[in-house]
DOMARLUM-102057 format. One record per residue (C-alpha): x, y, z; residue in three letters. Coordinates in pm, 1 decimal, decimal comma. Example, Ala and Ser with C-alpha at 12.3 -4.5 7.8 and 13.67 -1.06 7.14 Angstrom:
BEGIN
x=1230,0&y=-450,0&z=780,0&code=Ala $
x=1367,0&y=-106,0&z=714,0&code=Ser $
# end
This chain:
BEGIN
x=-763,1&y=-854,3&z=-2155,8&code=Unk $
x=-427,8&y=-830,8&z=-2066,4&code=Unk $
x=-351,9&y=-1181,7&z=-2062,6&code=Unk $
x=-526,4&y=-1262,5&z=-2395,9&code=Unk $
x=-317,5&y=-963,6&z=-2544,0&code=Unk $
x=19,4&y=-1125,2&z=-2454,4&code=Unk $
x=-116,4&y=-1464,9&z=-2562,9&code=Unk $
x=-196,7&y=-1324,7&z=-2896,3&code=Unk $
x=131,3&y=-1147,3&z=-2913,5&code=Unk $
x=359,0&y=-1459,7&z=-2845,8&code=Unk $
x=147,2&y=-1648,2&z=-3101,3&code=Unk $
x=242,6&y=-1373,9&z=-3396,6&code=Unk $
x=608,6&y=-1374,2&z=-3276,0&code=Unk $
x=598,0&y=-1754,3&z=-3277,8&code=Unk $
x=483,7&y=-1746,1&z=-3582,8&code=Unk $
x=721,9&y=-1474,5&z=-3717,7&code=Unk $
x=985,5&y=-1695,7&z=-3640,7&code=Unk $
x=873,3&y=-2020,1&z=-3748,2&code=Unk $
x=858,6&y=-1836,4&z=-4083,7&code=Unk $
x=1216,2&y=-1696,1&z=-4074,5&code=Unk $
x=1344,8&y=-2026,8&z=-3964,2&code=Unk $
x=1177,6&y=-2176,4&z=-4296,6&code=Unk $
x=1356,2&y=-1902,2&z=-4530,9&code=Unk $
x=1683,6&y=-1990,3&z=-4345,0&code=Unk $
x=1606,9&y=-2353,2&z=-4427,6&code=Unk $
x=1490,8&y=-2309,8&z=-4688,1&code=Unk $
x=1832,6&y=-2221,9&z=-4915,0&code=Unk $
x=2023,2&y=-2435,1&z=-4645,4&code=Unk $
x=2114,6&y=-2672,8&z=-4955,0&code=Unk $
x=2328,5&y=-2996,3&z=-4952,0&code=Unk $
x=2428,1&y=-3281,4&z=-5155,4&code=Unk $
x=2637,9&y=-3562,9&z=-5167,3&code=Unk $
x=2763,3&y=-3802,7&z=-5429,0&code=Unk $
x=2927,5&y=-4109,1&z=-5387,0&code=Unk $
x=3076,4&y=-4387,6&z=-5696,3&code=Unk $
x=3007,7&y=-4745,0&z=-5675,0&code=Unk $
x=3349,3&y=-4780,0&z=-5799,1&code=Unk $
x=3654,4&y=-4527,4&z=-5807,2&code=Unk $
x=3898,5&y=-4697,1&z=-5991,4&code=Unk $
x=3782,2&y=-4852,6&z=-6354,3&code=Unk $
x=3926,8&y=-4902,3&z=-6674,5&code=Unk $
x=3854,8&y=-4731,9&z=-6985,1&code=Unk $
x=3511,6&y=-4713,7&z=-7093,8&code=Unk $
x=3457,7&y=-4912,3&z=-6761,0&code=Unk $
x=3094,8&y=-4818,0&z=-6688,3&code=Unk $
x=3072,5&y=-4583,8&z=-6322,9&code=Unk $
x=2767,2&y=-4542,6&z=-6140,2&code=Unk $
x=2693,3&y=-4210,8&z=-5979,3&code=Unk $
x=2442,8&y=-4217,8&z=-5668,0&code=Unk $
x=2323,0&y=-3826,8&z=-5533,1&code=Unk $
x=2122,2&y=-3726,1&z=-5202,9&code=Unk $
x=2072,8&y=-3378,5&z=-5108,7&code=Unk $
x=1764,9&y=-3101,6&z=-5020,6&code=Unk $
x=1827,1&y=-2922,2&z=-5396,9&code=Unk $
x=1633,8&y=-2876,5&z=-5650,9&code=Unk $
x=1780,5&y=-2887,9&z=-5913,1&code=Unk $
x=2162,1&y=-3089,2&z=-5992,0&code=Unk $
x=2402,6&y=-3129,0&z=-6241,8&code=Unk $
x=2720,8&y=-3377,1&z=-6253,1&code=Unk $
x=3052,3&y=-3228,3&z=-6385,3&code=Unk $
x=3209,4&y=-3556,9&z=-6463,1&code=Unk $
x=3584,7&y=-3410,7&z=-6451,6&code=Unk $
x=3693,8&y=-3504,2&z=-6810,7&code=Unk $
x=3769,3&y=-3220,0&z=-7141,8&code=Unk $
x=3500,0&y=-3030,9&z=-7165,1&code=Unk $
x=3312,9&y=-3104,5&z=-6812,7&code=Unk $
x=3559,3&y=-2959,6&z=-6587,6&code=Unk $
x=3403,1&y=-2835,5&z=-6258,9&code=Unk $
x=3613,6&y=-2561,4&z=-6259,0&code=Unk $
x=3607,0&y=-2474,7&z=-6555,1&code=Unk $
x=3241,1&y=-2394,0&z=-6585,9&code=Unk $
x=3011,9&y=-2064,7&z=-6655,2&code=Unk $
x=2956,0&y=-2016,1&z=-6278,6&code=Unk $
x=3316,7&y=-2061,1&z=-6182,8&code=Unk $
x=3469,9&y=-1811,6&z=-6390,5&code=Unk $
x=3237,7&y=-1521,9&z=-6442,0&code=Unk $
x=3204,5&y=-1508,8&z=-6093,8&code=Unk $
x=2941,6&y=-1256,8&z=-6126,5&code=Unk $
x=3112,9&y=-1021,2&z=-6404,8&code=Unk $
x=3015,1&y=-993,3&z=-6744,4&code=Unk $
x=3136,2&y=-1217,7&z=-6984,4&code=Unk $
x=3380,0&y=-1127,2&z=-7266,0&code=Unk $
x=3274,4&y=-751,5&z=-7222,1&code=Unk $
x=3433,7&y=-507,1&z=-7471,4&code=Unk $
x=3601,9&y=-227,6&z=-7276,8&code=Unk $
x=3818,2&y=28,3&z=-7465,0&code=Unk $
x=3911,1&y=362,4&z=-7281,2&code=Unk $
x=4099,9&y=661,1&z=-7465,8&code=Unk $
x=4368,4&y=775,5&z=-7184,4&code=Unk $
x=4502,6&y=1117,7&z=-7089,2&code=Unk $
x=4797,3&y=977,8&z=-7172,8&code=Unk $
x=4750,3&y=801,9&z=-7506,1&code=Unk $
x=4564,1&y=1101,6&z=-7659,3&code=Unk $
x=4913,5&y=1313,1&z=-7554,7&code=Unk $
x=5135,9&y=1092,8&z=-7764,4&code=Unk $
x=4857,1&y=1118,3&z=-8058,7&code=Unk $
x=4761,3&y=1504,9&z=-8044,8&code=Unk $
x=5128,5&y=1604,9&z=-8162,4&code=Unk $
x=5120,6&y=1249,9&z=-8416,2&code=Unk $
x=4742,0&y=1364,9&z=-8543,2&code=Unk $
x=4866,8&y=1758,1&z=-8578,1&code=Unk $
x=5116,0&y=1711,4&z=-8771,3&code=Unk $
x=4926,2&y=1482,1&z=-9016,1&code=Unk $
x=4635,9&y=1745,7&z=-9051,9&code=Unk $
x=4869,4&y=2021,3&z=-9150,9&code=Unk $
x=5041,6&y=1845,9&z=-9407,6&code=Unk $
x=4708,5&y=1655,5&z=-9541,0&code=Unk $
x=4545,4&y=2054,8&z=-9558,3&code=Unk $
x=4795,6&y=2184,9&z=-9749,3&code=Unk $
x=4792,0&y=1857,5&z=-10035,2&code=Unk $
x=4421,4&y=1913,8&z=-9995,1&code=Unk $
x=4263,0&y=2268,6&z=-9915,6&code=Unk $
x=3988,6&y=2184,0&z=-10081,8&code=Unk $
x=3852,8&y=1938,3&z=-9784,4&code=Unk $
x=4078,3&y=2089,4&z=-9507,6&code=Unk $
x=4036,6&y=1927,7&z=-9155,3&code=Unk $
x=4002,9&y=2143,0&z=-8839,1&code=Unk $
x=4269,7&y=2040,5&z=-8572,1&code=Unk $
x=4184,5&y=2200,0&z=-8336,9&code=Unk $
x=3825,9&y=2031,0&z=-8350,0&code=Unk $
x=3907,8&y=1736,3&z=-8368,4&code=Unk $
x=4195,7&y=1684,5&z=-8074,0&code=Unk $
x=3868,2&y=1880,0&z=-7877,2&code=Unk $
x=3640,2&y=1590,5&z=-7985,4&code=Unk $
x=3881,2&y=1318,3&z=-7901,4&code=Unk $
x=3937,0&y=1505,4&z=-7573,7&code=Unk $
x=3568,2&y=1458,6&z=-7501,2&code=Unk $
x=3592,3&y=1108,7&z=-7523,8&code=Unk $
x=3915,2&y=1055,1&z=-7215,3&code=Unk $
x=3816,1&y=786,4&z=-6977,4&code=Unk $
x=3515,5&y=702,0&z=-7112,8&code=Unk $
x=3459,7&y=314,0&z=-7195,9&code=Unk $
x=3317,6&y=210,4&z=-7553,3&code=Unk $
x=3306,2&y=-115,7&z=-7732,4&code=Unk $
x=3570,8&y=-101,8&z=-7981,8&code=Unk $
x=3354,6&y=-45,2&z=-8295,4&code=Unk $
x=3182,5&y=236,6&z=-8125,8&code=Unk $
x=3536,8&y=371,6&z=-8061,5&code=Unk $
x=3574,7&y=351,8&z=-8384,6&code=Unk $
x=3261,7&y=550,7&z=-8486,7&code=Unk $
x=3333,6&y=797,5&z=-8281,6&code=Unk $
x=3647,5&y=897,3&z=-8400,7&code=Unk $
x=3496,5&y=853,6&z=-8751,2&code=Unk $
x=3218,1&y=1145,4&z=-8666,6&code=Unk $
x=3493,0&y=1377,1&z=-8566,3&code=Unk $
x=3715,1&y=1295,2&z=-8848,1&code=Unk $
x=3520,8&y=1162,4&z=-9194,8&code=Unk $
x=3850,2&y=1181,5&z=-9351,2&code=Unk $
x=4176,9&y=1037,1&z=-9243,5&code=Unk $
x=4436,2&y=1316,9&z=-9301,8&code=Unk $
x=4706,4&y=974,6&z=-9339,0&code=Unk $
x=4603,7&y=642,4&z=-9507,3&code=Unk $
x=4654,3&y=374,8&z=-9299,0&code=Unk $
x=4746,3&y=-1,1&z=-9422,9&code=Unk $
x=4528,4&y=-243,3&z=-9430,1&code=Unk $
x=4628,5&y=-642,4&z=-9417,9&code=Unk $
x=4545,3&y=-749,5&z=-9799,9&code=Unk $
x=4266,2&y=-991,0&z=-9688,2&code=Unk $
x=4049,1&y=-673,8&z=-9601,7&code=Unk $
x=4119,4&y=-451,0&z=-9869,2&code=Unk $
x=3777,0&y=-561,8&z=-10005,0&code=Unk $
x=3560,1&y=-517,0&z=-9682,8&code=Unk $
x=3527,5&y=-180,8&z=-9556,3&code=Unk $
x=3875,8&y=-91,3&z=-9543,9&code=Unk $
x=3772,9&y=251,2&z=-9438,8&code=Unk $
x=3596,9&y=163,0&z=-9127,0&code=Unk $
x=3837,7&y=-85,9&z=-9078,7&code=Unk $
x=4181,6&y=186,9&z=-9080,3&code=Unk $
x=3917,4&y=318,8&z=-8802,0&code=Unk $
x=3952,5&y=17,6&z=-8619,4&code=Unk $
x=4330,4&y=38,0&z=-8650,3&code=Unk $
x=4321,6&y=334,6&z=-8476,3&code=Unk $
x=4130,1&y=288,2&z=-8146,1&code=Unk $
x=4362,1&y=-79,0&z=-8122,8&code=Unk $
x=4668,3&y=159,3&z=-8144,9&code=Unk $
x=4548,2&y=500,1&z=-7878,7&code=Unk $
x=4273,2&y=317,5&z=-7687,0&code=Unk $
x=4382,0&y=89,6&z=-7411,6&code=Unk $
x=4208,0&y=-212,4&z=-7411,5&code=Unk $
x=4064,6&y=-319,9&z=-7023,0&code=Unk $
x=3852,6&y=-600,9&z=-7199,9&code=Unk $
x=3724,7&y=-902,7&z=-6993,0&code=Unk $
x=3708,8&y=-1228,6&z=-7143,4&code=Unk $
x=3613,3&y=-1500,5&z=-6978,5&code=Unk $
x=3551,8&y=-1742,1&z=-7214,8&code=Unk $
x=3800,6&y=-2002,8&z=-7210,4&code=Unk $
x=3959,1&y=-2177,0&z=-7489,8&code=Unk $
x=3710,7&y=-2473,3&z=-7627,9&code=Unk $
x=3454,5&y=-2225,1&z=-7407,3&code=Unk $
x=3327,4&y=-2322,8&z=-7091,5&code=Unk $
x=3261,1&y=-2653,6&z=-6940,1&code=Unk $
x=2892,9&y=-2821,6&z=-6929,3&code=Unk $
x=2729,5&y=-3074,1&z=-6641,6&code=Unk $
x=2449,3&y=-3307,7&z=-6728,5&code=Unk $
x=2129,1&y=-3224,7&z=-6550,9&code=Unk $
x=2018,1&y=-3485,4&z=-6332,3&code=Unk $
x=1659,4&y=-3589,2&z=-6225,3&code=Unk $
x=1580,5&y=-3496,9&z=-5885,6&code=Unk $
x=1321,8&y=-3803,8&z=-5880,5&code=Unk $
x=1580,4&y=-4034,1&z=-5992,7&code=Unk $
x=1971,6&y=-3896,5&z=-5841,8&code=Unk $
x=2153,1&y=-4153,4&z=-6031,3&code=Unk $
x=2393,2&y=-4112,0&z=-6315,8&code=Unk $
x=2588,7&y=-4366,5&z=-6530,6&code=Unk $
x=2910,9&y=-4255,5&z=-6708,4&code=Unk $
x=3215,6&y=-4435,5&z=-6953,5&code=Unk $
x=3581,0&y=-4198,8&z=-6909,9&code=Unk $
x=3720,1&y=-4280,9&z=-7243,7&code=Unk $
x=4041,1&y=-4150,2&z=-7156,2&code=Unk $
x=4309,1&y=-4249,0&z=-6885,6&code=Unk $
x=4361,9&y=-3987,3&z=-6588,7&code=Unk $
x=4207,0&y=-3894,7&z=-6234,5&code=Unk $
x=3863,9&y=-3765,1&z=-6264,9&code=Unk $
x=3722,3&y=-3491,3&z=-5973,3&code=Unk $
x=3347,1&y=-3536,2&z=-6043,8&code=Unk $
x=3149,3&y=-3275,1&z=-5882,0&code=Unk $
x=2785,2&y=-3223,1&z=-5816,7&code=Unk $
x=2654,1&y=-2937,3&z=-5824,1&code=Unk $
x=2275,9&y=-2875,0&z=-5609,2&code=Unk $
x=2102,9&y=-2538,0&z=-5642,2&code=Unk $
x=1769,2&y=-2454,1&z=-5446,5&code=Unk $
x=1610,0&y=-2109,4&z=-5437,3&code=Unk $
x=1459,1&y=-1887,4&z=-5188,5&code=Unk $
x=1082,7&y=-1739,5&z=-5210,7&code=Unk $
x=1034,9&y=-1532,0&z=-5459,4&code=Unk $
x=1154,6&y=-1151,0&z=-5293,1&code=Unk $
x=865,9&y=-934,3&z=-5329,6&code=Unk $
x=893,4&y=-589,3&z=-5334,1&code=Unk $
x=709,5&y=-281,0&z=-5447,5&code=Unk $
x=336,6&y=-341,6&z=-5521,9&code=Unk $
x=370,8&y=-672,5&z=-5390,5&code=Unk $
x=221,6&y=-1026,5&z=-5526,3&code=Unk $
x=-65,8&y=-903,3&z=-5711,0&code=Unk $
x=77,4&y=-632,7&z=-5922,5&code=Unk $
x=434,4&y=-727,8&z=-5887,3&code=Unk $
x=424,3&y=-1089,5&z=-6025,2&code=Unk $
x=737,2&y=-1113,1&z=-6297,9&code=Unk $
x=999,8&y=-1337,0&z=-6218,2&code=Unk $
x=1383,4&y=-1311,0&z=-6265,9&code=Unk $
x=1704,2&y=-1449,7&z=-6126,1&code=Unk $
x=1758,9&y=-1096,0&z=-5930,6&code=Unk $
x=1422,6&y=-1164,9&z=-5714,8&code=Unk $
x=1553,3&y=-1470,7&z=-5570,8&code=Unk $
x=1817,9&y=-1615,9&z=-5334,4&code=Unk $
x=1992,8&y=-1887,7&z=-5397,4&code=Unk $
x=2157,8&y=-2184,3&z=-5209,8&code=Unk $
x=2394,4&y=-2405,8&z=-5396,0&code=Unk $
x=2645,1&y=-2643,7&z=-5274,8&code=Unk $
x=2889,8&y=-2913,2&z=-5427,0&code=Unk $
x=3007,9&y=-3246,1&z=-5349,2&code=Unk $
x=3297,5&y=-3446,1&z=-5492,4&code=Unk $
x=3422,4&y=-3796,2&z=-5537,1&code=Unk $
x=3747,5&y=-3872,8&z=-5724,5&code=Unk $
x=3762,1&y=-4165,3&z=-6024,2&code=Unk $
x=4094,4&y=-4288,4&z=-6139,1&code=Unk $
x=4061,6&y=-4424,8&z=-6505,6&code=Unk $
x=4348,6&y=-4685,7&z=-6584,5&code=Unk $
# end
């Protein structure tokens, strides 16, 4: 009994293993790509040939707008892209409160009619210190604790016509809120790859433009899906954040003449 107990055991600790070895493996990803040519004229046709374990690849070819590094997985990086961030500081709101004051007291006296509570107000925009809001909800907020601006402020003439009240609003969170925005996005926005088949790794290609070319390939493979919870059966949805994944790159330099 003894025996056949330690015979059994090896064979699920074996088989443990083997398993583990397979998810190691299996996001262990590589590619290469190599030119059958890597100098060529002008619209000069190149021929791209690709090996690798991925599953999916796509060819930067180097040129505007197809710039490895330039590309939605370079520079986000992992952060959000473009994300609004406007904060009201300590320190802003203490250069406004004396500012704000002094325009409540003399709009009250031109208009005690619809008199504006100071004292209120600097308390609502003290609520609102370090906290991060997109800049039109900045906007509304301060709007809520003040529904009337005790001092007009201009407006460039091309939006007199469009809510010019919402937009003096505006004015004001872009002059006391400090703007911690991240965008991303670069200029033209970011750079695309073509997709490639992963039957057929070969890609065909015309640089219309003189220069040296870094064309990168880009292989992705994922892991098993990462169950957790309730498991397969009641736990079947699928998303980016229940897998691993393996990507790698591989580069070969054209120079277009």
């Amino acid at each position: 009994m003894k025996n056949k107990y330690s015979i059994s055991t090896l064979k699920v600790l074996t088989i443990l293993f083997l398993f583990t070895s397979c998810e190691k493996d299996e996001i262990d990803t590589w590619v290469s790509i190599e030119a059958n040519k890597t100098t060529v004229a002008i619209n000069e046709t190149v021929t791209f040939k690709m090996s690798g374990n991925a599953e999916t690849y796509v060819v930067y070819t180097g040129d505007t707008g197809h710039d490895f590094t330039k590309s939605y997985l370079v520079i986000t990086g992992g952060k959000k892209v473009d994300q609004e961030d406007y904060v009201l500081t300590q320190a802003k709101l203490d250069i406004w409160i004396p500012i704000l004051t002094a325009e409540i007291a003399a709009y009250n006296i031109a208009s005690p009619n619809t008199a504006l509570n100071a004292n209120a107000i600097i308390s609502g925009l003290q609520s609102l210190v370090d906290k991060s809001y997109y800049k039109d909800t900045a906007a509304i907020k301060i709007r809520e604790l003040m529904p009337i601006l005790p001092t007009p402020l201009p407006l460039p003439p091309l939006y007199q016509p469009i809510t010019p009240t919402f937009i003096k609003y505006q004015n004001l969170v872009a002059t006391y809120f400090t703007n911690l925005s991240v965008l991303l996005t670069p200029p033209g926005g970011f750079s695309t790859g073509v997709a490639i088949n992963r039957y057929n790794l070969t890609y065909s290609y015309k640089f219309t433009s003189p220069g040296t070319y870094v064309v990168t390939l880009l292989g992705t493979r994922l892991s098993d899906k990462i169950y957790s919870g309730s498991g397969y059966i009641y736990n079947s949805t699928a998303s980016a954040s229940e897998y691993n994944f393996g990507r790698n790159t591989a580069t070969v330099t054209i120079v277009v003449q």
